[in-house]
TIPA-330090 format. One record per atom (N, C-alpha, C): residue number from 1; residue in three letters; atom name; x, y negated, z. Coordinates in Angstrom, 1 decimal. Layout:
nr_rest_atom_xx_yy_zz
NUM_ALA_CA_X_Y_Z
...
This chain:
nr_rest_atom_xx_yy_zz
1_UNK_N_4.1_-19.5_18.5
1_UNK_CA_5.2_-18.6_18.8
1_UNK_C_5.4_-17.7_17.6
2_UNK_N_6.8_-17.3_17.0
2_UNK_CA_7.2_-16.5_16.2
2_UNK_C_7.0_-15.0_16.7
3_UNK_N_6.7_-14.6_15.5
3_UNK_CA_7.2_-13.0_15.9
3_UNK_C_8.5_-12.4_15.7
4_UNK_N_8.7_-11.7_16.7
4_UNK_CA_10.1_-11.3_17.0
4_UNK_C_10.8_-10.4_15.6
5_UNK_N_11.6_-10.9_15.3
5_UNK_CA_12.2_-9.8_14.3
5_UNK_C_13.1_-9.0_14.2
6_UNK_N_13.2_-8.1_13.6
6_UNK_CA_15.1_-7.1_13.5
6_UNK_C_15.4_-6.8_12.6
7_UNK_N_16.3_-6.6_12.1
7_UNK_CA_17.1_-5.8_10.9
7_UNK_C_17.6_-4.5_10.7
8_UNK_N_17.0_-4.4_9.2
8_UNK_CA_16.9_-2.7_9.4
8_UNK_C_18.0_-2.7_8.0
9_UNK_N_19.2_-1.6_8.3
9_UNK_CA_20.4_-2.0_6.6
9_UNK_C_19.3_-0.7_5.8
10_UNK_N_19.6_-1.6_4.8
10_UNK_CA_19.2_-0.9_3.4
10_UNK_C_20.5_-0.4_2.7
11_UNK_N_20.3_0.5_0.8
11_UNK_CA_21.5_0.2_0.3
11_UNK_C_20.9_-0.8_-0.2
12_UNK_N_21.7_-1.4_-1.1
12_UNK_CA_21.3_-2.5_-2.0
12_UNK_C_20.7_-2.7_-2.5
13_UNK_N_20.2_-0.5_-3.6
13_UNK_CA_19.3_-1.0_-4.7
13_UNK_C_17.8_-0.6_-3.8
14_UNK_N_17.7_-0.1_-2.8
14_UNK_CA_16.4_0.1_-2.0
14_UNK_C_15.9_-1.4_-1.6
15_UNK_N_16.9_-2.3_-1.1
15_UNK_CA_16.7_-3.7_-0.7
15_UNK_C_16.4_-4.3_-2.2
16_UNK_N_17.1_-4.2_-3.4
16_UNK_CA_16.3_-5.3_-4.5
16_UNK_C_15.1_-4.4_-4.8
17_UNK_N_14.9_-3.0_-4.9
17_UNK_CA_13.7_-2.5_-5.3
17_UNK_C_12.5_-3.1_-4.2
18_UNK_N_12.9_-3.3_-3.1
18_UNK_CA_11.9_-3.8_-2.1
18_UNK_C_11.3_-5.7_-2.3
19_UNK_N_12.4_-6.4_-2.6
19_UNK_CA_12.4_-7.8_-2.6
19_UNK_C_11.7_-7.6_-4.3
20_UNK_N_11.9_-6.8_-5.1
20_UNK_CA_11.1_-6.9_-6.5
20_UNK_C_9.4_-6.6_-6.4
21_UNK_N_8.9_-5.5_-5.9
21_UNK_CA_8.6_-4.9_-5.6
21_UNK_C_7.2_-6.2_-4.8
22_UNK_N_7.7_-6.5_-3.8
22_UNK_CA_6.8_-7.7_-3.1
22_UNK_C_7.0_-8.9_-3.5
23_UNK_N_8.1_-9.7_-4.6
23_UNK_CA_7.6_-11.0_-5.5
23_UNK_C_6.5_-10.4_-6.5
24_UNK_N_6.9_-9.3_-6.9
24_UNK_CA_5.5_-9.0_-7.9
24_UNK_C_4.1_-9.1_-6.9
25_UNK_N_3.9_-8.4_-6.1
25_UNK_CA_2.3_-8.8_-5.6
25_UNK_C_2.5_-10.2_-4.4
26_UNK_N_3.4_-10.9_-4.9
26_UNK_CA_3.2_-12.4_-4.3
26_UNK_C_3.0_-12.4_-2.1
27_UNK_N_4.2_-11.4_-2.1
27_UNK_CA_3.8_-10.7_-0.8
27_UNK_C_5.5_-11.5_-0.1
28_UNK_N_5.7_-11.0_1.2
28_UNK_CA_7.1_-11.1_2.1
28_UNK_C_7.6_-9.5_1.7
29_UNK_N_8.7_-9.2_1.9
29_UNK_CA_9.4_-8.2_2.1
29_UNK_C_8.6_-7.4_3.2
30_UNK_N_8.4_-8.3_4.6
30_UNK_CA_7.9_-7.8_5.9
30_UNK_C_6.6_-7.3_5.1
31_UNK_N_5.7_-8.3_4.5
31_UNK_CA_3.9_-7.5_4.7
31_UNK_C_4.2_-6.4_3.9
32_UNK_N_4.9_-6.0_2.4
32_UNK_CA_5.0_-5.3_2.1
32_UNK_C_5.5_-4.0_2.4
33_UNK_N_6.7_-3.5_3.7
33_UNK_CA_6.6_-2.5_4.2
33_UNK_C_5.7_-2.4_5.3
34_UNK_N_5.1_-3.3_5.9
34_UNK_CA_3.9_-3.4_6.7
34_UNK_C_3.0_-2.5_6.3
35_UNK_N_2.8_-2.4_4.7
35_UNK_CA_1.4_-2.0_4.0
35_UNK_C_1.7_-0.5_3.6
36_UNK_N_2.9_-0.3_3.8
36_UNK_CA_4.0_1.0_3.0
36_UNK_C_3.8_1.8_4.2
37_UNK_N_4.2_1.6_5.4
37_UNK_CA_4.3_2.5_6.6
37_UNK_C_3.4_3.3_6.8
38_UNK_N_2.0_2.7_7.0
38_UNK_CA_1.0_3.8_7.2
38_UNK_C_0.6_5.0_6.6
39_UNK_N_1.1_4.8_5.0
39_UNK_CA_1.3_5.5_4.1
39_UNK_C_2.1_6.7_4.4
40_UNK_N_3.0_6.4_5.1
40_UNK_CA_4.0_7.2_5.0
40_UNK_C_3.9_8.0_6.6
41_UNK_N_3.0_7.6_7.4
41_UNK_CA_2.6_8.2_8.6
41_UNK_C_3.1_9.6_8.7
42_UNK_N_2.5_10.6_9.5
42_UNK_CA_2.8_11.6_10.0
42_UNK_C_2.0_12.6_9.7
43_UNK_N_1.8_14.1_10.1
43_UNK_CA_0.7_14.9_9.5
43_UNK_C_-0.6_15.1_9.6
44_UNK_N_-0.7_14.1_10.5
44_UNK_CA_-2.3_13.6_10.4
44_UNK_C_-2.7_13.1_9.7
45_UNK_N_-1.7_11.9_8.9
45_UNK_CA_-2.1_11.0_7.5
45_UNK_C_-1.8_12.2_6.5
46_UNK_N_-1.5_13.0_6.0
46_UNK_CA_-1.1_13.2_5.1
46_UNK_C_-2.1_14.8_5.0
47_UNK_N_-2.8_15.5_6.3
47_UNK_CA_-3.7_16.4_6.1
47_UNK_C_-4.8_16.0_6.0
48_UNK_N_-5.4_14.3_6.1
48_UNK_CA_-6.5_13.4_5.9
48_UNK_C_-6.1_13.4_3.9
49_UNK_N_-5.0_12.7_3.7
49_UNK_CA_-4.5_13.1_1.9
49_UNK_C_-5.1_14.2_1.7
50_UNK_N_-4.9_15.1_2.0
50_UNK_CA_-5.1_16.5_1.7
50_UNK_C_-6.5_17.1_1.7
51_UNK_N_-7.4_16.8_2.5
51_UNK_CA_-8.6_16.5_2.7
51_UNK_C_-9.5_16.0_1.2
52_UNK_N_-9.2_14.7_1.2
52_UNK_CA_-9.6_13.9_0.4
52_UNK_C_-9.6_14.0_-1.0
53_UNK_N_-8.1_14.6_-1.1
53_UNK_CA_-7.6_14.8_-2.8
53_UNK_C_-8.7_16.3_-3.0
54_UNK_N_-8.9_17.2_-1.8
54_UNK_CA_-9.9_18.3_-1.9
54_UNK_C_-11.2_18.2_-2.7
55_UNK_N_-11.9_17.0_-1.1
55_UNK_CA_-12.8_16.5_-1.8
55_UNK_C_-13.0_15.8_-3.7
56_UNK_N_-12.0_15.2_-3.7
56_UNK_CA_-12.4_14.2_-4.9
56_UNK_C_-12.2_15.6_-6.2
57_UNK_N_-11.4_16.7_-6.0
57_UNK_CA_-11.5_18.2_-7.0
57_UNK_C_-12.9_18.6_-6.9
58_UNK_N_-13.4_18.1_-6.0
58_UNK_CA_-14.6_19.2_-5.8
58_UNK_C_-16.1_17.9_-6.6
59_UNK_N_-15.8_17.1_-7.2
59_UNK_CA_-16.0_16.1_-7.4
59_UNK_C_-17.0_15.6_-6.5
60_UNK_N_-16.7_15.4_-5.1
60_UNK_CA_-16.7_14.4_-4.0
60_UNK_C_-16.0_13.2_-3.7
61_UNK_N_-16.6_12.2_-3.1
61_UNK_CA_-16.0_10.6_-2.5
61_UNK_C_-14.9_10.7_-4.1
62_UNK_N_-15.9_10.3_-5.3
62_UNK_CA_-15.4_9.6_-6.1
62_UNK_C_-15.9_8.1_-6.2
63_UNK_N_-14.8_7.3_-6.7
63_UNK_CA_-15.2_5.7_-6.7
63_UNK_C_-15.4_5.4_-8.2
64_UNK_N_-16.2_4.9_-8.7
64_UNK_CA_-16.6_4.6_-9.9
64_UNK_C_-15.6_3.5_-10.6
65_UNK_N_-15.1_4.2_-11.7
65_UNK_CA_-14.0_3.1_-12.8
65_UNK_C_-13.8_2.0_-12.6
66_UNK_N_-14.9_0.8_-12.7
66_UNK_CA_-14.9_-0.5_-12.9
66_UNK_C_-14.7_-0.6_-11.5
67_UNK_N_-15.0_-0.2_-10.3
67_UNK_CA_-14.8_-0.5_-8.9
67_UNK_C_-13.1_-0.4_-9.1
68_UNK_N_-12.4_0.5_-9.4
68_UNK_CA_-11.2_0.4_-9.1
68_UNK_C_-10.5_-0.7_-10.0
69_UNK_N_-10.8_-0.8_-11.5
69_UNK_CA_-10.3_-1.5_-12.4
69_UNK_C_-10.6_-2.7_-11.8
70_UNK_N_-11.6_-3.1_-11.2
70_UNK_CA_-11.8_-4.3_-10.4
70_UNK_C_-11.2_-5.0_-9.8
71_UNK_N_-10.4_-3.7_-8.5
71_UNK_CA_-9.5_-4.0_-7.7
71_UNK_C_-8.0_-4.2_-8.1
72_UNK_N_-8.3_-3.3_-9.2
72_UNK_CA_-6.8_-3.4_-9.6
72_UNK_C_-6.4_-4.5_-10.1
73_UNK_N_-7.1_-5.4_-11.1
73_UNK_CA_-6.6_-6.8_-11.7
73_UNK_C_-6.4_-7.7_-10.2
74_UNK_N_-6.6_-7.6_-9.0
74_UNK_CA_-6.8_-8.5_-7.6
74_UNK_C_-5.3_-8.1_-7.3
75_UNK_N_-4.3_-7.7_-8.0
75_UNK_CA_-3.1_-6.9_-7.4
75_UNK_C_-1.7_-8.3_-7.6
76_UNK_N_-1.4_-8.5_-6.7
76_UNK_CA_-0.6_-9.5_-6.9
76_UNK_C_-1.5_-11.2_-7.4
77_UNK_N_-2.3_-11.1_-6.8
77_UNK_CA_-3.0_-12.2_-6.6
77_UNK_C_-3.7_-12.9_-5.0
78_UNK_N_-4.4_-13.7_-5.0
78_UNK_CA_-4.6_-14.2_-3.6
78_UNK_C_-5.9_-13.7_-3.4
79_UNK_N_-6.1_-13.3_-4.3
79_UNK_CA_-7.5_-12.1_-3.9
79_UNK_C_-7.6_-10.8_-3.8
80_UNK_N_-6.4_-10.5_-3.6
80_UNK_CA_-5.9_-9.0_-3.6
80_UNK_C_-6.0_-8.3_-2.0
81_UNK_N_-6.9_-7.4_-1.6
81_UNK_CA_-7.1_-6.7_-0.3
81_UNK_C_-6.9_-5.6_-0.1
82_UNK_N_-6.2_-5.3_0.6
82_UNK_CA_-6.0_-3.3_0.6
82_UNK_C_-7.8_-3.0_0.3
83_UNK_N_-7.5_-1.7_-0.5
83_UNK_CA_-8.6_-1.3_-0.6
83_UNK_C_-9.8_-1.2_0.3
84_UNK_N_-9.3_-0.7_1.7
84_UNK_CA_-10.6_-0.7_2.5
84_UNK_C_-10.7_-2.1_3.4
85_UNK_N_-10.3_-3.2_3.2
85_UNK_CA_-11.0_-4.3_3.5
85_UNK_C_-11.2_-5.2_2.2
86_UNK_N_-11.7_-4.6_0.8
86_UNK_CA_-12.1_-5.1_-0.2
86_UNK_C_-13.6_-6.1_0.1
């Protein structure tokens, strides 16, 4: 069984910015705003940001260089994982 889909209008250059955007990490248009949304959540997500960006000034819950440089070469590849299911 498919999953049900709908259409949402864009302008044009938000639609090619979006279809560029997900050929580069080898993605669908769909997983791509999939991965976008949460991000953009509500003020719970965004006073958890606020939180965190705190912590990491206070130099707390830092991630060490090569851990990220790590992840980052995995970006537009088939080994590429949102960060927290690395």
């Amino acid at each position: 069984m498919s999953p049900k889909t709908e259409s949402v209008e864009l302008d044009r250059a938000t639609a090619a910015a979006l279809k560029e955007r997900a050929a580069e990490r080898g993605v669908s248009v769909s997983q791509l705003v999939a991965e976008l949304v949460p991000l953009a959540a509500g003020d719970a997500a965004i006073a958890e940001l606020d939180r965190r960006w705190a912590a990491i000034e206070r130099g707390e819950e830092t991630v060490p260089h090569a851990d990220v440089e790590r992840w980052l070469k995995t970006w537009g590849t088939a080994e590429f994982r949102p960060w927290n299911n690395r």
